[in-house]
KOLNUPA-468081 format. One record per residue (C-alpha): residue in one letter; x, y, z. Coordinates in steps of 0.02 Angstrom, whole numbers, plus 50000, padded with zeros to 5 digits. Each point is the difference from the previous one (the first is absolute). Layout:
BEGIN
aXYZ/...
This chain:
BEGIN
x504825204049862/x499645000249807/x498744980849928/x501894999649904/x500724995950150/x498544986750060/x500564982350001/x498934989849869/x497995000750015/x499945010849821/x498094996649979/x499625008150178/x501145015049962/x498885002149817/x498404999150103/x500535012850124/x500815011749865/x498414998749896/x498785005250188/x501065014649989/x500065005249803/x497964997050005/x499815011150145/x499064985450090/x500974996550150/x499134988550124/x500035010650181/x500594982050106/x500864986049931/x500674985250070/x501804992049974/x499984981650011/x501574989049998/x501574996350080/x500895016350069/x501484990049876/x499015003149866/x500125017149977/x498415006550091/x500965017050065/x501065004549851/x498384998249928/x498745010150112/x501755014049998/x500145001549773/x497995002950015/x500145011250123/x501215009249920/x499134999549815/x498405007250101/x500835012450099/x501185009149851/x498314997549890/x499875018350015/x501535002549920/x500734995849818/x501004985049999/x502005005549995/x499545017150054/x501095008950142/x498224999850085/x499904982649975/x501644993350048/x499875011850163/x498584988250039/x500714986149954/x501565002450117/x498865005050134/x499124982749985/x501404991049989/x500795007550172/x498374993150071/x499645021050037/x498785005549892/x498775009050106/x498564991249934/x500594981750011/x499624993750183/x500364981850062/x499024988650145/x501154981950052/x499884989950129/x500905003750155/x500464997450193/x500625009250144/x502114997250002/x501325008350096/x499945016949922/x498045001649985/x499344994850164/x498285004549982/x498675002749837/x500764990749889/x499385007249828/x500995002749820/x500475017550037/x501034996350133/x500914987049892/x500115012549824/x501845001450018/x500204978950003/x498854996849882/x500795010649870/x501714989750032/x499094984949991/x499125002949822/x501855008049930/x500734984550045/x498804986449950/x498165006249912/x499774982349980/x500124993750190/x498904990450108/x499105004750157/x501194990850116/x501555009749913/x499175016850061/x499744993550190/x501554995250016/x500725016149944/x499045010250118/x500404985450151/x498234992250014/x500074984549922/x499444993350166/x498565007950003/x498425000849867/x499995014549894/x498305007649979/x499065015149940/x498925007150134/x498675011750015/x500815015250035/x500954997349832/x498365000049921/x499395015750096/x501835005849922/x499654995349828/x498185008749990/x500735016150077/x501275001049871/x498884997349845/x498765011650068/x501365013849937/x499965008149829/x501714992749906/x501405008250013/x500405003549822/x498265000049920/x499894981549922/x499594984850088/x500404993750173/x500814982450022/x499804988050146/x500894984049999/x499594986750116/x501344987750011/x499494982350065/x498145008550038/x499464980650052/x500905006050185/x498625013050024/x498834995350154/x498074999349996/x500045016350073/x501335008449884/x498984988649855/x498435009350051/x500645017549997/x500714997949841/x498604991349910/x499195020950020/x501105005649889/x500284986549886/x498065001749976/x499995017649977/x501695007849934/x500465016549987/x500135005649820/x501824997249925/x500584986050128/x500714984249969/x500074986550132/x501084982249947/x499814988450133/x501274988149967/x500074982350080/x500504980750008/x498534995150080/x498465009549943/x498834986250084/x500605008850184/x499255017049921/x498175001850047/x498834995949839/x499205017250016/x501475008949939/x500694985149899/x498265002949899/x500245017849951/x501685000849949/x500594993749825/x501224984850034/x501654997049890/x500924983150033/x501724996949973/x500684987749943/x501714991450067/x501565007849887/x500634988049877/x501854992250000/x500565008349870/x499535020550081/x500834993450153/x501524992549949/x500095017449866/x499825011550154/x501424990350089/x501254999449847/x499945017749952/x499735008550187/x500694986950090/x501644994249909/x499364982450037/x500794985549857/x498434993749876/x500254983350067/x499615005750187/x498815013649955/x499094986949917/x500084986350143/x499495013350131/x498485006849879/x499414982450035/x500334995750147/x499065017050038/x498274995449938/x499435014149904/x500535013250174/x501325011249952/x500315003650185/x500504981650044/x501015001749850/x501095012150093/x500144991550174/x500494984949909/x501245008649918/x500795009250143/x499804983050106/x499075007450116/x498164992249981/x499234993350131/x499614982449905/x501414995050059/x499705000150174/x498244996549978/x500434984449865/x500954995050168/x498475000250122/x498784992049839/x501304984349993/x500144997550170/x498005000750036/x499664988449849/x501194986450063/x499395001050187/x498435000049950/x500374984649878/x500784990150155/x498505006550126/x498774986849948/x500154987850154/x501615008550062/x499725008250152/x501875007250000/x499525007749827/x498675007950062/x501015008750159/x500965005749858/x498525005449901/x499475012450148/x501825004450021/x500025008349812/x498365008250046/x500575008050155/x501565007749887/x499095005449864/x498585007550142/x501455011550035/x500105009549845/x499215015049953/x498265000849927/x500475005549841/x501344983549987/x498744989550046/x498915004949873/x501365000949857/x500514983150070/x498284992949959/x499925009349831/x501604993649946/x499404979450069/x498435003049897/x501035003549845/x501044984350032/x498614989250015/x499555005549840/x501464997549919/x500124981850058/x498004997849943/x500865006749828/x501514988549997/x498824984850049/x499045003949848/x501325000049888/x499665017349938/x502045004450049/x499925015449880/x498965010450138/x501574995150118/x501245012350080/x500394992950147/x501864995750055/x500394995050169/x501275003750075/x500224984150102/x500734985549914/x499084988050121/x498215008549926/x499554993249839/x498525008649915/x499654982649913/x499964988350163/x498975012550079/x498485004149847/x499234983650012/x499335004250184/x499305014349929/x498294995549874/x498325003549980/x499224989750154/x500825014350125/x500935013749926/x498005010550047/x500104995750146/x501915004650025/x499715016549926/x498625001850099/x500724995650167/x501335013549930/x498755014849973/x499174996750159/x501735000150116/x500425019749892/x498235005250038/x500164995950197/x501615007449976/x499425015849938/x498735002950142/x501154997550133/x499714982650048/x501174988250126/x501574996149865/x500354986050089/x498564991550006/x499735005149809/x501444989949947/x499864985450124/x498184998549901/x500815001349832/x501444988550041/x498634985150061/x499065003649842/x501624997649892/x500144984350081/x498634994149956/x499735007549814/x501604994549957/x499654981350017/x498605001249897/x499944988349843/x499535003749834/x498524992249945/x499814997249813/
């Protein structure tokens, strides 16, 4: 993938281009942003630039590289994502048994999310991770001379799934590199990366793609009318991925703007209902008996709704893409529940219940907590 073909983020792709041109390459660096905004295309025109280095741009040479890069088969590129046992791979679940999905994966979509991949390889019921033996993987294979003379490339995608164990193994190398290797750790949550390896690799945010590369990405790859590219480009918040789901009607905000209504208003009608309430651990109970990886969107996706209504309550309506979907479900009616005096403590209700989620505790229970919390937050007043 050539930087021309990058969504957006021109000031990263001149600070990369110039690391290479200088000859001053840091050995790890860290990708953080949403996987929407470009993190992968990114970490793949780098690692293409530093790969063909050896050869003069336009050359046969180069373009031989190039290609090879671009089929995700260069011999010196190598890849570590998260993963999970499925049908076909029934036991050690690491990235080389999945080489052959993952390359359909990033020729369809560079640009998609974590859950996208799961589902493709049939575990989004299950936690992806990065274990320890993938680490043990990943210092084998750099141990090796490259295969073509240059640098080797290793590409972590979504390294915030590595364990303490896998985080410990890899923190070796990341400390003391091999000469000519180049590790990009890319992420959405560097916070769930331990700080020792955070600390000694040289982080690059990114920020969330504007309207206007969006709704230009869907109008000249996508066929998509200017007026609709440019009502899904906001409605996508900066995430070119949600972009596309919204476009092909097949996001899940639509199910999950379902479940968000329906625990709002039951947890509206709970206070001094005890019917509500039944109901209340009723929608807990169904949402218990989704996959981990749902949940947690689930949460990620009520988090960014709660912020949205903070934003409408505070009049500042040009930071607003929401659209529901529900005629019932008025943005307006809603925001003034939603202030100062307990959107913390919403969120942080929120980050707790994805935390517990994330180490495997009792769903149910999880969400009967949250739900009583709701309850309760949501009849807070505003004090002025």
């Amino acid at each position: 993938m050539d930087f021309s073909e990058v969504i957006g983020q021109k000031h990263l792709k001149a600070h990369l281009l110039k690391t290479i041109e200088n000859g001053r390459i840091p050995h790890a660096q860290l990708f953080v942003g949403a996987t929407g905004s470009g993190l992968l295309p990114m970490a793949l025109a780098y690692a293409q630039e530093v790969l063909c280095s050896l050869h003069s741009k336009g050359s046969p040479s180069y373009l031989a590289c190039a290609g090879k890069v671009k089929k995700l088969a260069h011999p010196d590129l190598h890849f570590i994502y998260p993963v999970n046992t499925n049908d076909t791979v029934k036991k050690k679940a690491v990235s080389a048994n999945f080489a052959g999905a993952w390359r359909t994966f990033v020729f369809k979509n560079p640009y998609a999310s974590l859950f996208d991949w799961l589902q493709s390889i049939g575990i989004e019921n299950k936690q992806g991770n990065i274990s320890v033996s993938e680490a043990q993987d990943l210092l084998k294979t750099l141990a090796l001379k490259s295969y073509e003379g240059g640098y080797k490339v290793m590409i972590i995608w979504m390294a915030d799934r590595m364990n303490t164990e896998s985080s410990n193994k890899i923190l070796k190398i990341v400390e003391e590199p091999p000469k000519k290797t180049l590790l990009l750790l890319l992420t959405e949550a560097e916070e769930n990366i331990i700080s020792t390896i955070r600390s000694r690799c040289q982080k690059i945010d990114f920020a969330a793609l504007s309207e206007e590369n969006i709704a230009s990405r869907l109008i000249n790859d996508h066929g998509v009318s200017e007026m609709n590219a440019k009502k899904v480009s906001r409605q996508a918040g900066g995430d070119l991925n949600k972009a596309l789901h919204i476009l092909n009607n097949d996001s899940d905000d639509l199910v999950f703007e379902e479940w968000f209504i329906s625990w709002v208003r039951t947890a509206f009608a709970a206070k001094g209902n005890k019917g509500a309430i039944n109901e209340l651990l009723g929608w807990s109970e169904n949402i218990a008996t989704k996959g981990r990886e749902t949940q947690k969107k689930f949460i990620s996706y009520c988090m960014e709704l709660f912020r949205q209504a903070l934003l409408k309550n505070y009049k500042a309506d040009s930071l607003l893409f929401f659209e529901s979907k529900d005629a019932k479900f008025s943005i307006d009616k809603f925001a003034p529940f939603i202030h100062q005096n307990n959107i913390f403590e919403i969120t942080t209700a929120l980050e707790d219940a994805s935390y517990h989620i994330e180490r495997n505790g009792n769903p149910k229970i999880i969400f009967t907590d949250l739900s009583i919390k709701l309850t309760r937050l949501i009849h807070t007043k505003e004090l002025t």
